[in-house]
C-alpha positions as protocol buffer text, in pm:
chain_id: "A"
residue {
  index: 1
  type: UNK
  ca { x: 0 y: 0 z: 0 }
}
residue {
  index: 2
  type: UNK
  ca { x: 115 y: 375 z: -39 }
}
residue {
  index: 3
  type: UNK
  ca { x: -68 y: 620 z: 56 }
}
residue {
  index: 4
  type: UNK
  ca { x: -85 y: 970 z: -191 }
}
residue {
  index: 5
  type: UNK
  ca { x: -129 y: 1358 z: -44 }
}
residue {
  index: 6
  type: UNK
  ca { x: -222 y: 1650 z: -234 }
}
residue {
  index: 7
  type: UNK
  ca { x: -239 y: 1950 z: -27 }
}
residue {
  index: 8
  type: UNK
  ca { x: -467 y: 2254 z: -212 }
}
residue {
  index: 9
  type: UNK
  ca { x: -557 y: 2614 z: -137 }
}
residue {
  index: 10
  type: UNK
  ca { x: -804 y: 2703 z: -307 }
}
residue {
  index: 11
  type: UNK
  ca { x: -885 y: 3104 z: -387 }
}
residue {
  index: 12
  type: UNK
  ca { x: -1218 y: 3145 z: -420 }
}
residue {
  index: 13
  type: UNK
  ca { x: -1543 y: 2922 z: -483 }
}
residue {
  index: 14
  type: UNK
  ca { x: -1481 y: 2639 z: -248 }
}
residue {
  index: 15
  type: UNK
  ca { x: -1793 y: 2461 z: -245 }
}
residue {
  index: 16
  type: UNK
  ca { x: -1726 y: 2406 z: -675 }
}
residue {
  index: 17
  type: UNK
  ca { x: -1400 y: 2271 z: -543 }
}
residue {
  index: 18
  type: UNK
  ca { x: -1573 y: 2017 z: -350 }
}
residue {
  index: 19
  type: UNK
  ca { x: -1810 y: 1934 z: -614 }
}
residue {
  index: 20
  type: UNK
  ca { x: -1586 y: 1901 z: -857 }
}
residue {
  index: 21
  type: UNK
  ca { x: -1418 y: 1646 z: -630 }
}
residue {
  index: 22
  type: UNK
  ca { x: -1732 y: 1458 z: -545 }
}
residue {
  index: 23
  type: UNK
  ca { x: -1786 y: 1409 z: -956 }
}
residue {
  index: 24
  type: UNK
  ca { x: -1428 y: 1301 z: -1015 }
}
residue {
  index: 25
  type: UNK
  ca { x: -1453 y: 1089 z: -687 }
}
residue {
  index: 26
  type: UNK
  ca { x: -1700 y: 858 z: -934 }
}
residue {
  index: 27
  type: UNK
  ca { x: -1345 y: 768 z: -1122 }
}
residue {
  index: 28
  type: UNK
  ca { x: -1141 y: 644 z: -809 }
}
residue {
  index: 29
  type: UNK
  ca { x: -1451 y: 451 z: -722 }
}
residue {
  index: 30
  type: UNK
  ca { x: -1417 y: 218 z: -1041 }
}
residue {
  index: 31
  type: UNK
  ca { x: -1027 y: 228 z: -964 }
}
residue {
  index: 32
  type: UNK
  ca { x: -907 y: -133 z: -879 }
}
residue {
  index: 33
  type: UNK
  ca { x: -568 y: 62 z: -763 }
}
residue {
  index: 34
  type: UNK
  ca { x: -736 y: 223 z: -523 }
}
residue {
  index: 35
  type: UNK
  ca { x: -821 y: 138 z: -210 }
}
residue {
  index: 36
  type: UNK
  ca { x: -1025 y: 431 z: -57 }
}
residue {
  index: 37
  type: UNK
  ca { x: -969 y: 812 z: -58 }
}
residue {
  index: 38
  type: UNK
  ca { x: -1068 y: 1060 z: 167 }
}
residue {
  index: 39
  type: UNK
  ca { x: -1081 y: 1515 z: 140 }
}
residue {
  index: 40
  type: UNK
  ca { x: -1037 y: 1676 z: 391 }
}
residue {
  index: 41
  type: UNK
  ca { x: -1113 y: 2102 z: 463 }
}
residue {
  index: 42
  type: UNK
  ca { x: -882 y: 2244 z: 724 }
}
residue {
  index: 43
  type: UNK
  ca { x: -1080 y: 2412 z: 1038 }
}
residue {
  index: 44
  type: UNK
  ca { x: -894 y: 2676 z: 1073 }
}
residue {
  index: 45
  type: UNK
  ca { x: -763 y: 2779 z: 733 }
}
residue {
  index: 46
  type: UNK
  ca { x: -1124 y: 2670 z: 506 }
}
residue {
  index: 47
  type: UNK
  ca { x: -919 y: 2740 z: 175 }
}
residue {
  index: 48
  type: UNK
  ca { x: -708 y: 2483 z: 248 }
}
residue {
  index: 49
  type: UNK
  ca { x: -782 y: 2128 z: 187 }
}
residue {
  index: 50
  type: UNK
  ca { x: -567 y: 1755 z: 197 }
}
residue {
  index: 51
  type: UNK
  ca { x: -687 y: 1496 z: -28 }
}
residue {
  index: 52
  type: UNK
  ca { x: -593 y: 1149 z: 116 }
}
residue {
  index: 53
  type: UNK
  ca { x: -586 y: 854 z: -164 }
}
residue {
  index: 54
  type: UNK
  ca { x: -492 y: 508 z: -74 }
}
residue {
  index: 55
  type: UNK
  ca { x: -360 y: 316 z: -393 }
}
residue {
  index: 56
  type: UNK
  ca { x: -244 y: -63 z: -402 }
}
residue {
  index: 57
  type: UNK
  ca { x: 118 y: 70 z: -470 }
}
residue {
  index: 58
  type: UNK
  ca { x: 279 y: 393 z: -616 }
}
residue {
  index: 59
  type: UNK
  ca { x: 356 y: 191 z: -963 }
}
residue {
  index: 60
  type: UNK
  ca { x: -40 y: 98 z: -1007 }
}
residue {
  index: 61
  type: UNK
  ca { x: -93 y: 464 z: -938 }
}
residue {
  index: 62
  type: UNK
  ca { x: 161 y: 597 z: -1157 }
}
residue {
  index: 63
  type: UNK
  ca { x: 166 y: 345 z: -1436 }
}
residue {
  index: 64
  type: UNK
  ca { x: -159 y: 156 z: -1409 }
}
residue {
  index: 65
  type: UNK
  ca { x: -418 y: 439 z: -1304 }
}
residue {
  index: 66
  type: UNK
  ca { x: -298 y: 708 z: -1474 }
}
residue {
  index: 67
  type: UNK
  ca { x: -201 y: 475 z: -1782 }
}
residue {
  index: 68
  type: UNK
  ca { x: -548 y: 328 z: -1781 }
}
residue {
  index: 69
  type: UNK
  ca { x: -876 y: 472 z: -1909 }
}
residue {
  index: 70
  type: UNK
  ca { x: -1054 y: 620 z: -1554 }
}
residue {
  index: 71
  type: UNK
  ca { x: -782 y: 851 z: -1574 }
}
residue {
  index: 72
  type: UNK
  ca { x: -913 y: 1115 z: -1812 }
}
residue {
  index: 73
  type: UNK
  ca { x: -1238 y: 1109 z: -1684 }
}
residue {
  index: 74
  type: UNK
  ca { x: -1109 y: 1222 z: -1349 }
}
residue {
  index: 75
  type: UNK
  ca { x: -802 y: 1448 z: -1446 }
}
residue {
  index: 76
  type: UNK
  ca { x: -1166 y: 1634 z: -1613 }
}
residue {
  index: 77
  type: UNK
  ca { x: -1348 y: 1719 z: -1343 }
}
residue {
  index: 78
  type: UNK
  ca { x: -1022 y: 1885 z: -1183 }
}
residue {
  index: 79
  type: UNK
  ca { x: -787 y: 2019 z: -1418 }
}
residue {
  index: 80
  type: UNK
  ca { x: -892 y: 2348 z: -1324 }
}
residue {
  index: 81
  type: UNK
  ca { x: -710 y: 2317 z: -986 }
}
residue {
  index: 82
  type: UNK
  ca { x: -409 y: 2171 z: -1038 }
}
residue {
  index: 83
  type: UNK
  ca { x: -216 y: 2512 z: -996 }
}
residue {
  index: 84
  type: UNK
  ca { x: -384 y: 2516 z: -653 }
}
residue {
  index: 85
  type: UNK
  ca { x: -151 y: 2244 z: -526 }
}
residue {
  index: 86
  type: UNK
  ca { x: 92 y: 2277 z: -298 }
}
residue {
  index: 87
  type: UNK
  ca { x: 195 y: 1927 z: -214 }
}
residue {
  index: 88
  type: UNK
  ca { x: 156 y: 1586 z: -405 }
}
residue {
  index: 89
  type: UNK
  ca { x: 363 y: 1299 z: -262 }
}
residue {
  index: 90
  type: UNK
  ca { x: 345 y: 900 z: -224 }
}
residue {
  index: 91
  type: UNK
  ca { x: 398 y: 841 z: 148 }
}
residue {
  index: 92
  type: UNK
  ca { x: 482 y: 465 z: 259 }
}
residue {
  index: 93
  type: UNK
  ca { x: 324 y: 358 z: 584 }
}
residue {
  index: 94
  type: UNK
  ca { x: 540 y: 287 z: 887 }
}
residue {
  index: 95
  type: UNK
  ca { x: 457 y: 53 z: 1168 }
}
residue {
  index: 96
  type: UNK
  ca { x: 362 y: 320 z: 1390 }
}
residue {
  index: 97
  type: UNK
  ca { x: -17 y: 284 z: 1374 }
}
residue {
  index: 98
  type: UNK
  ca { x: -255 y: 193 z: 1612 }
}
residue {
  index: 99
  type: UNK
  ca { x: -612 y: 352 z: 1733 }
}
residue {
  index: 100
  type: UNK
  ca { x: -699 y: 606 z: 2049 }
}
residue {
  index: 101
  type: UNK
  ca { x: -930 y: 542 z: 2342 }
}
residue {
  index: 102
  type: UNK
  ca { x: -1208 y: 712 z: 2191 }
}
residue {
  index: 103
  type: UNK
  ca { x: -1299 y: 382 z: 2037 }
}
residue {
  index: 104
  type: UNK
  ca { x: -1292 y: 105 z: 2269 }
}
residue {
  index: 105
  type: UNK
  ca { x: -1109 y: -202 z: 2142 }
}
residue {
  index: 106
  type: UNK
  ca { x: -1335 y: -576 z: 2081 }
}
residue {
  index: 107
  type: UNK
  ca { x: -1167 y: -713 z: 2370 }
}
residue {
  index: 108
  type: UNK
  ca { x: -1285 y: -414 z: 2616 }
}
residue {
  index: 109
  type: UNK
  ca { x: -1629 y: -405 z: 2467 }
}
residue {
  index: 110
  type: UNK
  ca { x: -1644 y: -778 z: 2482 }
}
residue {
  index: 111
  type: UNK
  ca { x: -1566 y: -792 z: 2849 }
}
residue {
  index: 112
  type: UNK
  ca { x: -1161 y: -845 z: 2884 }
}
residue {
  index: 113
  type: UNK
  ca { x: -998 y: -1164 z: 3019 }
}
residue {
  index: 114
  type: UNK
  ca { x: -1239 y: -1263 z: 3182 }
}
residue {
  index: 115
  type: UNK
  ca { x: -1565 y: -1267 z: 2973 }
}
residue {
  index: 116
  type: UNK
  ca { x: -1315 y: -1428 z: 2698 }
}
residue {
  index: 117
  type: UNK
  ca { x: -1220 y: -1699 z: 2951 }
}
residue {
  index: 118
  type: UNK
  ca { x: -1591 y: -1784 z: 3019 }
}
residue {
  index: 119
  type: UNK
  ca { x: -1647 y: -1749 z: 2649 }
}
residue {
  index: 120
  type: UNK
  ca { x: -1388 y: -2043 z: 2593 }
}
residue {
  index: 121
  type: UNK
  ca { x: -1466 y: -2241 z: 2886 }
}
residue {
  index: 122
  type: UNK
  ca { x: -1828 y: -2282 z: 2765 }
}
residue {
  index: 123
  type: UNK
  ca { x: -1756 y: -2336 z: 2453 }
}
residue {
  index: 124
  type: UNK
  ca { x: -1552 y: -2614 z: 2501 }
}
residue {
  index: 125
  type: UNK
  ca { x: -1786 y: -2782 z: 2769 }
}
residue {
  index: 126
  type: UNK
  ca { x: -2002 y: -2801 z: 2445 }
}
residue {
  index: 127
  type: UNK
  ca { x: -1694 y: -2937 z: 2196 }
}
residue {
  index: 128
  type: UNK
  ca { x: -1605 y: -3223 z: 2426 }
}
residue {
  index: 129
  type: UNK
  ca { x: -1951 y: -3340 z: 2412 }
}
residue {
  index: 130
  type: UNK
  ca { x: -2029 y: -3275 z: 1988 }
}
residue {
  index: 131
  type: UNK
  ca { x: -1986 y: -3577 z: 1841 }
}
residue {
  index: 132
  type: UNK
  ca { x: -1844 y: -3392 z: 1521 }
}
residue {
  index: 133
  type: UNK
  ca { x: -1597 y: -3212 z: 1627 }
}
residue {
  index: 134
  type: UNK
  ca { x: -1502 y: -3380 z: 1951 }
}
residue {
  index: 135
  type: UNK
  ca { x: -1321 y: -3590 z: 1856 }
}
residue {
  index: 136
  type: UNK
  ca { x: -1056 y: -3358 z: 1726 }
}
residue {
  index: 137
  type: UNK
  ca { x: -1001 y: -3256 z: 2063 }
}
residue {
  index: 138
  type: UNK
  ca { x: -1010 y: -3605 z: 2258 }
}
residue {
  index: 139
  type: UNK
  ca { x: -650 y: -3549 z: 2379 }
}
residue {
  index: 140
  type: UNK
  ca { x: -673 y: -3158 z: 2485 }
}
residue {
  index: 141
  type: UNK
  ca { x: -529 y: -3049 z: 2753 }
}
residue {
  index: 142
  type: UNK
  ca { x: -706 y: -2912 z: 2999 }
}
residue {
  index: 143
  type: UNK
  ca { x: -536 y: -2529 z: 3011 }
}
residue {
  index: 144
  type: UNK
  ca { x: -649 y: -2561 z: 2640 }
}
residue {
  index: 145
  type: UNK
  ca { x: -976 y: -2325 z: 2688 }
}
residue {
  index: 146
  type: UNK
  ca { x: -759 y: -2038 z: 2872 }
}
residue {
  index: 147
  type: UNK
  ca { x: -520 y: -2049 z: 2613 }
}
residue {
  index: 148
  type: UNK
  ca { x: -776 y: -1999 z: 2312 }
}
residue {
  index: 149
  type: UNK
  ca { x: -899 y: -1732 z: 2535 }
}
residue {
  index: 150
  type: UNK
  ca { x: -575 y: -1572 z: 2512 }
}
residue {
  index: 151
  type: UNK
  ca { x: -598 y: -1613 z: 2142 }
}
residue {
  index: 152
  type: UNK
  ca { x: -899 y: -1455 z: 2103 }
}
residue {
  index: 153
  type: UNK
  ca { x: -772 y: -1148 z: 2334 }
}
residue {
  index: 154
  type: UNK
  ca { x: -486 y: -1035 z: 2097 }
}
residue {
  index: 155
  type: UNK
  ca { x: -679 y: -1086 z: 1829 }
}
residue {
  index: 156
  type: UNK
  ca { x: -932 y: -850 z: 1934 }
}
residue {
  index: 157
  type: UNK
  ca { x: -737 y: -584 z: 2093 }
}
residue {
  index: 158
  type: UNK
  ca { x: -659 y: -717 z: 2384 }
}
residue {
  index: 159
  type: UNK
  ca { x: -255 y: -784 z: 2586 }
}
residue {
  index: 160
  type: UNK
  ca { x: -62 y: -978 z: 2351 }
}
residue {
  index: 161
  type: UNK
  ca { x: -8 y: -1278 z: 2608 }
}
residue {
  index: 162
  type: UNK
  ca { x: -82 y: -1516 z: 2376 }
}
residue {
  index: 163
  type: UNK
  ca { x: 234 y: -1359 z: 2122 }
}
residue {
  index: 164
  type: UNK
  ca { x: 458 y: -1356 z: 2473 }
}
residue {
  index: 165
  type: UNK
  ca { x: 354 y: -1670 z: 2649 }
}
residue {
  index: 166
  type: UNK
  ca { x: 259 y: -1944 z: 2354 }
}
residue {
  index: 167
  type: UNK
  ca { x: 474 y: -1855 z: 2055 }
}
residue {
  index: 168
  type: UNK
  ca { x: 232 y: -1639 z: 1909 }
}
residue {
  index: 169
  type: UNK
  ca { x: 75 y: -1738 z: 1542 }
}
residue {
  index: 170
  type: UNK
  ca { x: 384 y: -1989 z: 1435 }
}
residue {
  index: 171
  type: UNK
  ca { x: 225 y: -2226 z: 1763 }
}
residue {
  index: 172
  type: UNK
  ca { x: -141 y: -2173 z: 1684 }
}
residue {
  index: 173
  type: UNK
  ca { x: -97 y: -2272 z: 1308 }
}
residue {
  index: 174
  type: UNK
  ca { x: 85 y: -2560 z: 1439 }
}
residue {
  index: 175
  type: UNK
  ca { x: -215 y: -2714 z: 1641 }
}
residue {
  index: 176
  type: UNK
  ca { x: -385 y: -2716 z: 1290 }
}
residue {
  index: 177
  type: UNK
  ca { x: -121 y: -2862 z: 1031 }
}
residue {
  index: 178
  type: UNK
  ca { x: -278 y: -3224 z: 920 }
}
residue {
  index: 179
  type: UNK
  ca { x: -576 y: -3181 z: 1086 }
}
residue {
  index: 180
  type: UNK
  ca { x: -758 y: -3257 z: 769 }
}
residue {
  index: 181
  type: UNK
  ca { x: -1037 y: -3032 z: 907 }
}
residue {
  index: 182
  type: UNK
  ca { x: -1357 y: -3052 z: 724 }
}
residue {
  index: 183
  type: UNK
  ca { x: -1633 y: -2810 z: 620 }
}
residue {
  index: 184
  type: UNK
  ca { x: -1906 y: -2948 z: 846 }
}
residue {
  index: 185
  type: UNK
  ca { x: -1669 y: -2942 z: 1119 }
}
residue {
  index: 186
  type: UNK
  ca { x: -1585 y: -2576 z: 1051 }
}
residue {
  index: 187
  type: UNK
  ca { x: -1931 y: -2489 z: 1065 }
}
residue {
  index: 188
  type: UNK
  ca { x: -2021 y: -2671 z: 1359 }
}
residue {
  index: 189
  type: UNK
  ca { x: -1680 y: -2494 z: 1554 }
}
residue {
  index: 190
  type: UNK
  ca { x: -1819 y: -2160 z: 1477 }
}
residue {
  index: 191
  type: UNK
  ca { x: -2195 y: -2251 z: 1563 }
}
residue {
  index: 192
  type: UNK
  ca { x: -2095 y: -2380 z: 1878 }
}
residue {
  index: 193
  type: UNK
  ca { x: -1886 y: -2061 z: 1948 }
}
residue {
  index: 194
  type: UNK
  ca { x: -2224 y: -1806 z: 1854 }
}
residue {
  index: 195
  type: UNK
  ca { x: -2425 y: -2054 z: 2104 }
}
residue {
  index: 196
  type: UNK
  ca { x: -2121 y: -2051 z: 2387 }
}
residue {
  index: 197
  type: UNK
  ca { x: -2139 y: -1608 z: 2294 }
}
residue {
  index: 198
  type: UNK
  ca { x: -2548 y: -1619 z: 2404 }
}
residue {
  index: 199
  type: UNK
  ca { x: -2450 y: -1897 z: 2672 }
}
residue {
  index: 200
  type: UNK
  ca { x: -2205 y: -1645 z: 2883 }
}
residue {
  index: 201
  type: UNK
  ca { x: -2403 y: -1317 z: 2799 }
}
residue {
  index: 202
  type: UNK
  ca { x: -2150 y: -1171 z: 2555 }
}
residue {
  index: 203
  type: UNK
  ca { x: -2245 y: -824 z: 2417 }
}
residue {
  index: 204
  type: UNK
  ca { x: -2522 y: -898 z: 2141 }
}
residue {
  index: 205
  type: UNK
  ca { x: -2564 y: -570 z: 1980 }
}
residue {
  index: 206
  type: UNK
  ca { x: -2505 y: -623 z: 1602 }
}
residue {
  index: 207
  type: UNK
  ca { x: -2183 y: -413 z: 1566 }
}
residue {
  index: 208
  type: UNK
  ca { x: -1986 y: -619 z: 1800 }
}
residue {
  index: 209
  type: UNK
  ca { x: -2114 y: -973 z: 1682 }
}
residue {
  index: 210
  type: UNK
  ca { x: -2097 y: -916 z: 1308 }
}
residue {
  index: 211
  type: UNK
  ca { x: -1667 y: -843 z: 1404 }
}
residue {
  index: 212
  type: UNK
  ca { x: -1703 y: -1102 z: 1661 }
}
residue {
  index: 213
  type: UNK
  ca { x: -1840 y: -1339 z: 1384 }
}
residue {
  index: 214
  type: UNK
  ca { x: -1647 y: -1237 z: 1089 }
}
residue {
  index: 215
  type: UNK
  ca { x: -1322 y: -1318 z: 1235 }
}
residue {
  index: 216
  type: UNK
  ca { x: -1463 y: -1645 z: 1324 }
}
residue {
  index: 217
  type: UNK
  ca { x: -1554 y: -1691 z: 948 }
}
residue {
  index: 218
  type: UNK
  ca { x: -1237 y: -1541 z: 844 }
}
residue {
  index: 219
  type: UNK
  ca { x: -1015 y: -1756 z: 1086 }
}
residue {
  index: 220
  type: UNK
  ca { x: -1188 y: -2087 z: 1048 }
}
residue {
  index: 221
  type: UNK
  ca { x: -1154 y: -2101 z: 664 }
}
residue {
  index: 222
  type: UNK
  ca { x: -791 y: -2045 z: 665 }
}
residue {
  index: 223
  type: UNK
  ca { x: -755 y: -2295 z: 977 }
}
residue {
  index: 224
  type: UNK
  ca { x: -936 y: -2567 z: 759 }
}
residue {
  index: 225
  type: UNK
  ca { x: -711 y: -2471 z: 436 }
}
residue {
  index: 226
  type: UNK
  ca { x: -432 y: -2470 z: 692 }
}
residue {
  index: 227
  type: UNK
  ca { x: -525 y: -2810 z: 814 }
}
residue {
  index: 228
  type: UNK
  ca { x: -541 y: -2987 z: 461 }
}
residue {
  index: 229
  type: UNK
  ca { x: -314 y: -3240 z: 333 }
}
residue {
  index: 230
  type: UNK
  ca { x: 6 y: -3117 z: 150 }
}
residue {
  index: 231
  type: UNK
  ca { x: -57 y: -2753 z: 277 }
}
residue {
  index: 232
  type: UNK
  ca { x: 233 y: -2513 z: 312 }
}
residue {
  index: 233
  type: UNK
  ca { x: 94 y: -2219 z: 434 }
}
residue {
  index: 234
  type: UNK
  ca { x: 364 y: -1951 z: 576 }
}
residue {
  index: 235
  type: UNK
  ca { x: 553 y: -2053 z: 915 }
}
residue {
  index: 236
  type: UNK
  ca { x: 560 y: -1710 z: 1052 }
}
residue {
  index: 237
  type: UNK
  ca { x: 320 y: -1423 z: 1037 }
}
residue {
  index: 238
  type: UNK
  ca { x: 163 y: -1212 z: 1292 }
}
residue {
  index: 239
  type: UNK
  ca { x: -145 y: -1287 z: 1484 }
}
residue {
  index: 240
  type: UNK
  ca { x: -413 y: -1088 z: 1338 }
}
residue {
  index: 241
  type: UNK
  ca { x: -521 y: -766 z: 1513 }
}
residue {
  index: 242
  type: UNK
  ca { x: -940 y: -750 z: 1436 }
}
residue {
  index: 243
  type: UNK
  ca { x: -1127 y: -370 z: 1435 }
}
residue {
  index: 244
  type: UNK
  ca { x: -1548 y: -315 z: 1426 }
}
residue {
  index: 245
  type: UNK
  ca { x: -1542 y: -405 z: 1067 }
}
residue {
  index: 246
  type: UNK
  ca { x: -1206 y: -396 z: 950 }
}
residue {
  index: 247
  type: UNK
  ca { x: -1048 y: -749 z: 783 }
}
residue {
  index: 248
  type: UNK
  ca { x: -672 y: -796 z: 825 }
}
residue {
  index: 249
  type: UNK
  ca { x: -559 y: -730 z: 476 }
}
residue {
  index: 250
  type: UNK
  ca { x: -435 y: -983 z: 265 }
}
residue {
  index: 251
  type: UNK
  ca { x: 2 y: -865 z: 210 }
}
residue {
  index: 252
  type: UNK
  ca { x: 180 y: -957 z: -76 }
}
């Protein structure tokens, strides 16, 4: 990803400015370079505006947008302001990122270590005795539950105990390799999770199951490609850090 700034000040009729914005905005829509795009009107100085444009990387910008046929269309609707610029640069991120408090995290909203803990130790009171997917655990151990809790804590926002203390997402994918998981067992896993979620009175309002249950989608269908015979999937990688919405993206 790389992440394009063009700073404006604009002399004059802002609100065409915007408009004229909001019609070439129609061109980065249809852009499969870009990823999302934001403008932005400074508070204190209202001529002055950023426009924020995420693209796949600077060379699909450069070579594939620009070379491509959206790019008239859009270079249309603002021609008339490129000598307003005063910045336009292709900014890399860094791993300094993260979000505030304004927002609390899955893992607070959830309940913290503890509601996770109850989540897990329900939910595998109910594993033990499923006669589809027990089996795959007859040999767990018994600190198994706190440790998926743990899991499930990082991945939602929460400490990263499970990083420090269990080897993080090389160990988790290791519980998986050969597995042979199937679908019907994926789908009971993440049925019996939603029913362990009511079970222990985790929050039910829609925002916070439709993350809760999108990772669980997302997760359990690379666990059972994971799982298959002759898979190689990558040794090391980070355990994934889940927002209200947001899927880990996919890193090339």
């Amino acid at each position: 990803m790389t992440v394009e700034y063009i700073r404006y000040r604009i002399s004059g009729d802002t609100e065409s400015f915007e408009q004229a914005y909001a019609r070439a905005a129609r061109f980065l829509a249809r852009a499969p370079q870009c990823v999302d795009y934001e403008l932005s009107r400074c508070a204190e100085e209202p001529s002055a505006y950023v426009l924020r444009i995420t693209w796949t990387s600077a060379d699909d910008h450069l070579k594939g947008f620009r070379g491509g046929d959206l790019f008239p269309g859009f270079l249309a609707e603002i021609r008339g302001y490129i000598e307003a610029i005063e910045e336009m640069r292709h900014y890399e991120p860094t791993s300094v990122r993260g979000a505030g408090a304004a927002v609390p995290t899955l893992y607070d909203w959830g309940g913290g270590a503890e509601a996770f803990e109850r989540l897990t130790e329900r939910f595998y009171e109910k594993v033990v005795a499923d006669d589809l997917i027990g089996p795959l655990f007859a040999h767990m151990d018994s600190a198994h539950p706190r440790f998926v809790a743990m899991w499930l804590g990082e991945v939602f926002g929460g400490p990263a105990r499970y990083t420090e203390e269990r080897g993080g997402y090389a160990h988790m994918l290791g519980h998986h390799l050969g597995k042979a998981i199937t679908e019907p067992q994926r789908r009971r896993w993440v049925s019996l999770l939603a029913d362990a979620a009511d079970d222990v009175g985790l929050p039910d309002d829609p925002e916070f199951r439709s993350a809760f249950m999108g990772y669980l989608e997302w997760g359990t269908r690379l666990a059972v490609a994971n799982s298959q015979p002759g898979a190689t999937p990558p040794g090391q990688a980070p355990v994934p850090h889940w927002g209200w919405g947001v899927a880990p993206p996919y890193l090339g």
